[in-house]
C-alpha positions in Angstrom: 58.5 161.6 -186.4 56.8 159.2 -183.9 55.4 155.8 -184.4 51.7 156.0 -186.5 48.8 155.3 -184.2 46.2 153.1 -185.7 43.4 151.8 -184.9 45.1 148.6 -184.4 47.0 150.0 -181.8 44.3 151.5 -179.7 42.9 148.0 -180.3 45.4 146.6 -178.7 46.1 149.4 -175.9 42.2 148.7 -174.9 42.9 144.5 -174.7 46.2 145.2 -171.9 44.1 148.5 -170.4 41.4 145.7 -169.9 43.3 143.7 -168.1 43.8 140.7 -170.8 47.2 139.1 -170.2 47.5 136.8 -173.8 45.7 137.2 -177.5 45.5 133.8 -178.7 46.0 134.4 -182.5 45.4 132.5 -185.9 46.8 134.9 -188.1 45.7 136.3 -191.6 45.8 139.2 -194.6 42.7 140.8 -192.4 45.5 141.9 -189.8 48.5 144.0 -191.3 47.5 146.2 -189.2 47.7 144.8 -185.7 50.9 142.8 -187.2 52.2 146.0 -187.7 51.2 147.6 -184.7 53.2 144.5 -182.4 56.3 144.6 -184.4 56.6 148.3 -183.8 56.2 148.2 -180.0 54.3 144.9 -179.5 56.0 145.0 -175.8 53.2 147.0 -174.0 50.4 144.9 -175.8 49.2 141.3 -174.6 51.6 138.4 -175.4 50.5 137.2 -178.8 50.3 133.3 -178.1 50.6 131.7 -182.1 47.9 129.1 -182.8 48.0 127.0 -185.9 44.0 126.2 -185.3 41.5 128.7 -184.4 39.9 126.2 -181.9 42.5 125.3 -180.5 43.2 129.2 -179.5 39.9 130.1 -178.3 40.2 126.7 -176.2 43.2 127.9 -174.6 41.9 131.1 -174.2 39.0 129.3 -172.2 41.0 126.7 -170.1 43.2 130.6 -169.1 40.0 132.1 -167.9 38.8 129.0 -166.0 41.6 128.7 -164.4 42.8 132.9 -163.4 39.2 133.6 -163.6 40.3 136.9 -166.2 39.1 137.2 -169.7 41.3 137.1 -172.7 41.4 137.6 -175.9 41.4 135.4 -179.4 42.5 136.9 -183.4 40.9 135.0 -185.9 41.3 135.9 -190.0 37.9 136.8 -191.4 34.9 134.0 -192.2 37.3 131.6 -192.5 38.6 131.8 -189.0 35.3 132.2 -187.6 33.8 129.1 -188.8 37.0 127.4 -187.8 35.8 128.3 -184.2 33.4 125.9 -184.4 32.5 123.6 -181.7 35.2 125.6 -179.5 32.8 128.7 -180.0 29.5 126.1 -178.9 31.7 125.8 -175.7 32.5 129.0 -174.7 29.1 130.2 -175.0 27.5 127.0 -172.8 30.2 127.5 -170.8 29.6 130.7 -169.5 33.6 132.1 -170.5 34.3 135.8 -170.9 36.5 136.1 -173.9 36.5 138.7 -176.9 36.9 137.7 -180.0 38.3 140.1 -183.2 38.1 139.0 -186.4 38.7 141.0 -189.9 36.2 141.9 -192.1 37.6 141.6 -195.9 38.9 145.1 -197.3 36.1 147.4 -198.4 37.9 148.9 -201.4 39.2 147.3 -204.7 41.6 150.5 -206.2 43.8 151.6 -203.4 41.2 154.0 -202.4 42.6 153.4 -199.0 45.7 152.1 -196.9 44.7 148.3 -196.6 42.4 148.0 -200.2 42.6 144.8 -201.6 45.3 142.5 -202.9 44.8 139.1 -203.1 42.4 137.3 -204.6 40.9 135.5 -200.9 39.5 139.1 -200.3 36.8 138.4 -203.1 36.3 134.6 -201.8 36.3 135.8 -198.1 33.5 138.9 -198.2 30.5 137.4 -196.9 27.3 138.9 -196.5 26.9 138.7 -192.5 30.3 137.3 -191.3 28.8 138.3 -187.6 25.6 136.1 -188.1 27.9 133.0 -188.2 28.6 133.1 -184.9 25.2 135.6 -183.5 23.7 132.4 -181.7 26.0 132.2 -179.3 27.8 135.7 -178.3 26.7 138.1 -175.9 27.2 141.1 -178.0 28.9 141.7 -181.7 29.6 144.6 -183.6 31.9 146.4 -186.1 34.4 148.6 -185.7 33.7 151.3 -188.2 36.3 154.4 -187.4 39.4 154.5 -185.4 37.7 157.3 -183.2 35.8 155.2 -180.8 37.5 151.8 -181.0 38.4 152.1 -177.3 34.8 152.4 -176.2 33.8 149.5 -178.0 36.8 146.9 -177.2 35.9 147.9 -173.0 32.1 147.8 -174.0 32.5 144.2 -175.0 34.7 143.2 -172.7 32.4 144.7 -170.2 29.2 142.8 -171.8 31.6 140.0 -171.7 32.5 139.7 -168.1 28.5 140.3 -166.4 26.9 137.8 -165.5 26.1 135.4 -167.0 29.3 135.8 -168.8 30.1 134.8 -172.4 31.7 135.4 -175.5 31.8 138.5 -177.2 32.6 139.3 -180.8 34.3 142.0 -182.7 34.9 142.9 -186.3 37.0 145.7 -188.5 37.7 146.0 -191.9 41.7 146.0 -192.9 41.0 149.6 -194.1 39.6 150.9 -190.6 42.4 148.7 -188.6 45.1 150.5 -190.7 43.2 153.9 -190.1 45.4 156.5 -188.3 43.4 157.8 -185.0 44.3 160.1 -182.6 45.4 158.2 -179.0 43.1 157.7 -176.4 43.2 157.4 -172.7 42.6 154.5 -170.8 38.5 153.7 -170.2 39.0 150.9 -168.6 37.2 152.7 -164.9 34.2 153.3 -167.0 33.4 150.0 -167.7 34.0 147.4 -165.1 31.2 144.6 -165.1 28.2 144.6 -163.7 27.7 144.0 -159.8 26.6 140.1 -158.9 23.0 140.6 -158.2 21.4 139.5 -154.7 17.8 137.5 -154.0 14.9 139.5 -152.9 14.5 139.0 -149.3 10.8 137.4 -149.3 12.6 135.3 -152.0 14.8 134.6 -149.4 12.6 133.6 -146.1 10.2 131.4 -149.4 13.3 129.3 -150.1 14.2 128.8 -146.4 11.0 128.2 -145.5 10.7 125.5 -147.5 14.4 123.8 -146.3 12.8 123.9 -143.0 9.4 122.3 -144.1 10.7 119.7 -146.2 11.3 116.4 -145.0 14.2 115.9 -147.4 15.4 118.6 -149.0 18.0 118.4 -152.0 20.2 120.6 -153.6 21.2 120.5 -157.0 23.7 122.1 -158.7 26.1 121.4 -162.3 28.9 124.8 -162.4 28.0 126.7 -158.6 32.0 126.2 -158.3 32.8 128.5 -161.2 32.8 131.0 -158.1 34.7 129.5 -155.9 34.0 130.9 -152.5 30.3 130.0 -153.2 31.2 126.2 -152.4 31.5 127.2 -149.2 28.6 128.7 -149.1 26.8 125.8 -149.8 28.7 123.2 -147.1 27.5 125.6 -144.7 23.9 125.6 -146.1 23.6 122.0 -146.7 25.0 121.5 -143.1 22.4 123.8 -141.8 19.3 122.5 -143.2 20.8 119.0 -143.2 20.4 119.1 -147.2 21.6 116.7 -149.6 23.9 118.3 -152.5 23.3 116.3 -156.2 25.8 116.9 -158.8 24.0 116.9 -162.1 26.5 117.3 -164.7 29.2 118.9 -163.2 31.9 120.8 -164.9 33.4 122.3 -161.7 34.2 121.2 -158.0 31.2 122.4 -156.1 30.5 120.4 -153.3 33.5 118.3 -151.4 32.7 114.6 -152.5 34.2 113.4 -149.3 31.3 114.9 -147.3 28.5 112.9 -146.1 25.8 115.1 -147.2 27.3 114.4 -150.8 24.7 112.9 -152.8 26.7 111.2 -155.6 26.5 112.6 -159.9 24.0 112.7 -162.0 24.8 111.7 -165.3 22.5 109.5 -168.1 22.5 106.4 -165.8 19.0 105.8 -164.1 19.3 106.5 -160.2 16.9 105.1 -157.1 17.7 107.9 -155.7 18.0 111.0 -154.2 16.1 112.5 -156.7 13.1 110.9 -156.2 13.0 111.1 -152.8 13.2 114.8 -152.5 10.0 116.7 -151.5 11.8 120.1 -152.0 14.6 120.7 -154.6 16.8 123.9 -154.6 18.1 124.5 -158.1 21.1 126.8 -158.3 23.6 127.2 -160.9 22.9 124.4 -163.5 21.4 124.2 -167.3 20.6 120.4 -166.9 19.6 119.5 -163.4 17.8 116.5 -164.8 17.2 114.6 -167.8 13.4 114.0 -167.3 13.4 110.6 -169.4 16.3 109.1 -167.1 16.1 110.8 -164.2 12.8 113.2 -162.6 12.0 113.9 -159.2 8.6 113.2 -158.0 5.9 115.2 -158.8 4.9 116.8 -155.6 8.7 118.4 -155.2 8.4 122.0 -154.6 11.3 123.1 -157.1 13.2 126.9 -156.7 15.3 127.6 -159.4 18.3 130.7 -158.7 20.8 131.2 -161.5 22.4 134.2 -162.7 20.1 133.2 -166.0 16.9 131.9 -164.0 15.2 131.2 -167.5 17.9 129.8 -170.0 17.2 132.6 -172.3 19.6 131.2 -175.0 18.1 127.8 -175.1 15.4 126.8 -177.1 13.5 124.4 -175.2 14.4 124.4 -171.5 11.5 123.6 -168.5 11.9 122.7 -165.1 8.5 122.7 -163.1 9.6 125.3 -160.4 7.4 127.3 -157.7 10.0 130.4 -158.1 12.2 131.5 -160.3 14.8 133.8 -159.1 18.0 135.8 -161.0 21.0 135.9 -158.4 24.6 135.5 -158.1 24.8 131.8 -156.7 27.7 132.2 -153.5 25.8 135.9 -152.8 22.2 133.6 -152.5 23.5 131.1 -150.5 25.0 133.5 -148.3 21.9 135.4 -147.5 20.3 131.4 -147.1 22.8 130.6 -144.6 22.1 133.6 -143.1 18.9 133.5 -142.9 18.4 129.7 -141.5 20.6 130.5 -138.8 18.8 134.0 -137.6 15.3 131.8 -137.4 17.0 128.8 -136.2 13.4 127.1 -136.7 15.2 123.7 -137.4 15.9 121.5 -134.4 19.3 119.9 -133.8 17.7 116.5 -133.9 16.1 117.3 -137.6 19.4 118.3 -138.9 21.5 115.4 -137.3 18.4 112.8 -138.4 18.9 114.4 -142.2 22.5 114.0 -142.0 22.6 110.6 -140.7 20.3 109.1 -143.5 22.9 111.1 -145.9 25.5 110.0 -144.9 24.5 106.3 -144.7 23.7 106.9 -148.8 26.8 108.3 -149.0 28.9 105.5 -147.3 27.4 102.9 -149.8 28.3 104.6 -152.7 31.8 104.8 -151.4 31.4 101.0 -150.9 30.3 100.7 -154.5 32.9 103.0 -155.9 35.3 100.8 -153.8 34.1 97.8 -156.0 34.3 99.1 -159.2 37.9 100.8 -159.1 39.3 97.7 -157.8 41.9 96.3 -160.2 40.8 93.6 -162.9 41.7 90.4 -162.0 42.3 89.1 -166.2 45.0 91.8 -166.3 42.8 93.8 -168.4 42.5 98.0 -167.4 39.1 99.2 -166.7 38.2 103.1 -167.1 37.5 103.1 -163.5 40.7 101.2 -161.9 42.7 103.7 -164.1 40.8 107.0 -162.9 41.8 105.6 -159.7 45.3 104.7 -160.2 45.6 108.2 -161.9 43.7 109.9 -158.7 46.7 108.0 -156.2 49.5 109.6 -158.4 48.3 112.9 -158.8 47.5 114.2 -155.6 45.1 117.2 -154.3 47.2 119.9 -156.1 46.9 119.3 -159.6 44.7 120.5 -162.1 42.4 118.3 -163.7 40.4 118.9 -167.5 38.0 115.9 -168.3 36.7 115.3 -171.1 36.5 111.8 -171.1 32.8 112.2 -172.7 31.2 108.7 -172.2 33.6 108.3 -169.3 32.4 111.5 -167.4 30.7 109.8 -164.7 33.7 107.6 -164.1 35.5 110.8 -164.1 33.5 112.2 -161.4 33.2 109.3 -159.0 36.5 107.9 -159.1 39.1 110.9 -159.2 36.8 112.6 -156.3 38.1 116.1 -156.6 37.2 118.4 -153.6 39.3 121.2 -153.6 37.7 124.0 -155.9 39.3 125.1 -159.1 41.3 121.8 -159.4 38.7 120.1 -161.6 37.4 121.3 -164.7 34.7 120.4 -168.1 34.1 122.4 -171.3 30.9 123.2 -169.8 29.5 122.7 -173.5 29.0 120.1 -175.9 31.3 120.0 -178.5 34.7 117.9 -178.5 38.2 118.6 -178.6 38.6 121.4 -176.1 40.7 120.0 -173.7 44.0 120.1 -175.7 44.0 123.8 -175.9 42.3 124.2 -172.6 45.5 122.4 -170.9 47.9 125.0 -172.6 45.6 128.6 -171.0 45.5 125.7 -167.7 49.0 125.9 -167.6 49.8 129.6 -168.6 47.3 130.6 -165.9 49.1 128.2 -163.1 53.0 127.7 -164.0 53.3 126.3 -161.0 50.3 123.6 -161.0 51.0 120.1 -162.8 48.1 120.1 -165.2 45.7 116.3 -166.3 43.9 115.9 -169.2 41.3 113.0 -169.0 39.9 112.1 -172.7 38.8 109.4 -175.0 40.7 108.6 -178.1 37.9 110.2 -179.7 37.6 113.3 -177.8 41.9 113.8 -178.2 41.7 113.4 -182.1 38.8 116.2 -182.2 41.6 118.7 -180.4 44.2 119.3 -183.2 46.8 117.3 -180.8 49.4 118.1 -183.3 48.6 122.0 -182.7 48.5 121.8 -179.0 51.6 120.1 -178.6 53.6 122.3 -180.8 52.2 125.4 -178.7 52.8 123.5 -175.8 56.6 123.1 -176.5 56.4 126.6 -177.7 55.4 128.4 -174.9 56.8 126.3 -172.1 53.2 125.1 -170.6 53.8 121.0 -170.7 50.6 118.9 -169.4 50.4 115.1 -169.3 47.0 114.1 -171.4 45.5 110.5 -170.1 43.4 108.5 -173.3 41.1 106.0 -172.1 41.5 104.3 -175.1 38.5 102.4 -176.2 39.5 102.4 -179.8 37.0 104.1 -181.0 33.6 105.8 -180.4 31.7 104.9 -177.7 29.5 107.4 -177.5 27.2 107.4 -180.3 26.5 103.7 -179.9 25.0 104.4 -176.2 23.1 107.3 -177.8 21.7 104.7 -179.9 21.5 102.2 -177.4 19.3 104.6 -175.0 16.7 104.8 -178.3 16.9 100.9 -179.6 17.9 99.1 -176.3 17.3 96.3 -178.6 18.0 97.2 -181.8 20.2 96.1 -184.6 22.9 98.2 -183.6 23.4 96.5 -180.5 24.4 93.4 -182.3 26.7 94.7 -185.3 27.2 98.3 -185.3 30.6 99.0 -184.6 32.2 102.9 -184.5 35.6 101.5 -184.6 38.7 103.2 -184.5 40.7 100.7 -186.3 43.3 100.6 -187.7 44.7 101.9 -184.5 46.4 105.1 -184.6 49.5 105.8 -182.2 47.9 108.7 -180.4 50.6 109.3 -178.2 53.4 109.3 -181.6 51.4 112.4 -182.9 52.3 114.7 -179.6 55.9 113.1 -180.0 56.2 113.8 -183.6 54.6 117.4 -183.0 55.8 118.7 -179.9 58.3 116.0 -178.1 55.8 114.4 -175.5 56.7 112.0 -174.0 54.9 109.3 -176.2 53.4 106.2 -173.4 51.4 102.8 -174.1 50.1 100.6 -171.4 47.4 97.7 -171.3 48.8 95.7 -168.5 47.0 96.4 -165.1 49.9 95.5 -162.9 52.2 98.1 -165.2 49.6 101.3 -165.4 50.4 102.6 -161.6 54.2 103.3 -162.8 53.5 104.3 -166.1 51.2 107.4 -165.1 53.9 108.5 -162.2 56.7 108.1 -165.1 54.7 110.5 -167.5 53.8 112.7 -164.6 57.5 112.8 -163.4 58.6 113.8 -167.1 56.1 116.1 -166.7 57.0 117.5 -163.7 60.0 118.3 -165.0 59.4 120.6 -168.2 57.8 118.0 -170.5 54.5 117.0 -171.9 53.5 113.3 -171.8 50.8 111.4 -173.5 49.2 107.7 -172.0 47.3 106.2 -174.3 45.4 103.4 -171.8 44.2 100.5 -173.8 41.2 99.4 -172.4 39.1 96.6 -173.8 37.0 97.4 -177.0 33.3 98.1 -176.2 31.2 97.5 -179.0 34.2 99.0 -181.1 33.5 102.2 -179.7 35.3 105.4 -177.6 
């Protein structure tokens, strides 16, 4: 007699049909079934990567995708595991990453009516009323798996929901009755569900958008995530150099636009700019949530504004306006394309426009340099400033590595002092929440063996990520990544939240988010996983202590620096 086929092991079958290489797994009671299914011939199903925090897992699963660009997969046990998700969850939906998620429902039956009733007493504690409205807000599609028959269908179905643009998570559930169910097998429906085609701009769309490149007198282009395809940053060089068009980086969470180039036009973080912004009489808009935050940072008033995303409208925020003349759903490298295209088939711009554009570009752009320059330059009291050791990190590392920041208040440090420019080798959260690059730099590393991947965080930001967790999984599964703490000693953040709303307030006199007394930040990736535990506050001493940690690295071994920088307003 042959193995019993489940509906755990169609399940599974679907996932490695799909194309999902890893399930990131928290396990619980909920999943006897797939348990049972992976001991019995677990070799044909995705590798089932153990995580000892439900974040943490669906972080990894993220940092994967970001980096391979394929969705994968994450177990959780119940409500329990779901809520665990947490901020991690928040991310992956702001973030635009395909992933299914399965969780277990609690059994159905209390008598042995069925194979998978209840036995423990969690399976009362854990039945909740709508264990799929926990997480409704921010998945693309959930649903329950209610026979064995059809589990197939839905596992490519979500997937498939998952993966079209704009992509997200989706969500899955099964009671431990149904996952134990016996089904009959069934072939592979993976051809019948393949995502949705990237969706083009309607030609008068089109000639309206380059129309107004050519009319403008200085045209802008903003963008936050257009390098999450990365053959669309190409795409844009060539229309930038085209229309002679400055390229803003609001918020990035990708590479999208070569800093080196002179029609950069700096990051846009919460700081207060002179410019571009203001300056711009036309504004293309085209793959970013947060282009501007209009009490820091608006354009003028007259600036004819074109919005093209893949989600033109936001449809999952709440309260979301830019002032645009057009609206317009697209895939962003597919737009630009037919932009480029279109510019150069007119060829209504002069030669003498474009270089006059450039020119004042790049003049911008060779002051910032100047000022970057400045600011990275090393203290002369000794002291380390976040700045001088994004630099002295950048000269170690190279073009080649992989970078994850999530250095939170030091984002726009981040940005304009480790100068990415190749695409794919610098990536955010692309949400809110903290704590998801410690997992992230595990799926980083699974994805690309063969890259050396950076984590750039606050102390804060490296507590929130389970560092215990990810360093054991990291030893576990052989994907070692050197994690850089600009180490503030404590929380930073909040006060300059505060700040922004009482500039002169009492918390800018006594309120102090400390982290003290100090914890040794490195010691817990030591004591969990055998990282290679590093300290340094001494300027002169932080160049060879980040190649040291990177060498260890480099050779099959994580490595944690915590950089003690000076205390500001006892935050991080």
């Amino acid at each position: 007699m042959g193995e019993p086929y489940t509906t755990s092991t169609a399940l599974l079958e679907a996932l490695t049909e799909a194309g999902v290489r890893y399930l990131f797994a928290n396990l619980g009671s909920d999943h006897t079934g797939i348990i049972e299914a992976y001991a019995r011939g677990g070799g044909r199903f995705p590798e089932l990567i153990l995580c000892p925090h439900e974040s943490v897992a669906l972080s990894a699963a993220h940092g994967y995708t970001q980096v391979s660009g394929e969705a994968q997969a994450v177990l959780v046990h119940t409500d329990c595991g779901t809520q665990n998700l947490g901020g991690a969850m928040h991310n992956a939906s702001r973030g635009r990453i395909p992933v299914l998620i399965f969780a277990g429902l609690t059994p159905a039956t209390l008598n042995g009516e069925l194979p998978g009733s209840r036995t423990e007493f969690i399976h009362w504690l854990q039945d909740t009323a709508d264990q799929r409205g926990l997480v409704r807000g921010y998945v693309k599609s959930e649903q329950e798996i209610r026979t064995g028959a059809n589990v197939k269908q839905l596992v490519h179905r979500a997937l498939q929901i998952a993966r079209s643009d704009p992509p997200g998570p989706a969500y899955l559930t099964g009671t431990r009755e149904i996952m134990e169910q016996l089904a009959d097998p069934e072939s592979d429906l993976g051809p019948w569900f393949g995502q949705v085609a990237p969706c083009a701009l309607a030609a008068p769309v089109v000639d309206e958008i380059v129309s107004a490149l050519e009319d403008a007198t200085s045209p802008l282009i903003v963008t936050s995530y257009l390098g999450r395809e990365p053959l669309a940053v190409g795409e844009l060089v060539r229309v930038a150099e085209l229309a002679g068009a400055g390229v803003l980086e609001s918020v990035p969470n990708r590479v999208n636009f070569p800093p080196e180039h002179p029609l950069h036009g700096g990051y846009l973080w919460h700081t207060p700019r002179a410019e571009p912004l203001p300056q711009a009489d036309m504004i293309l808009v085209i793959g970013s949530d947060v282009p501007w935050i209009p009490t820091v940072n608006r354009p003028s008033d007259s600036a004819r504004i074109f919005v093209v995303d893949a989600d033109p409208l936001k449809e999952q925020l709440p309260l979301w306006a830019v002032p645009a003349v057009r609206y317009a759903r697209a895939d962003a490298g597919l737009a630009l394309r037919q932009i480029a295209q279109r510019l150069a088939e007119r060829g209504r711009l002069s030669p003498s426009v474009v270089a006059s554009r450039t020119a004042a570009r790049a003049e911008a752009h060779s002051a910032r340099l100047a000022e970057y320059a400045v600011r990275e330059a090393k203290p002369d009291d000794g002291t380390i400033s976040p700045a001088y050791a994004v630099a002295c990190l950048r000269d170690v590392l190279g073009s080649d590595a992989i970078v994850l920041t999530e250095a939170v208040s030091g984002y726009q440090i981040v940005s304009e002092h480790l100068r990415a420019s190749r695409p794919g080798s610098l990536f955010g959260s692309g949400g809110g929440s903290l704590g998801w690059s410690g997992g992230a730099a595990v799926g980083a590393k699974l994805a690309a063996p063969d890259k050396t991947v950076v984590s750039i965080v606050g102390d804060g930001s490296y507590l929130f990520g389970v560092p215990s967790v990810v360093h054991w999984m990291a030893r576990r599964y052989g994907a070692p990544s050197l994690t850089v703490i600009l180490n503030n000693q404590g929380w930073r953040t909040p006060l300059l939240s505060t700040l922004a709303v009482h500039p002169d307030g009492a918390a800018a006199r006594k309120f102090a988010a400390s982290f003290a007394p100090a914890a040794d930040l490195p010691g817990i990736a030591a004591a969990a996983g055998d990282a290679v535990p590093l300290t340094v506050s001494d300027a002169d001493a932080l160049p060879v202590t980040l190649a040291s940690a990177l060498a260890q690295v480099q050779v099959g071994r994580s490595a944690v620096v915590s950089i003690e920088l000076p205390p500001v307003g006892g935050s991080g």
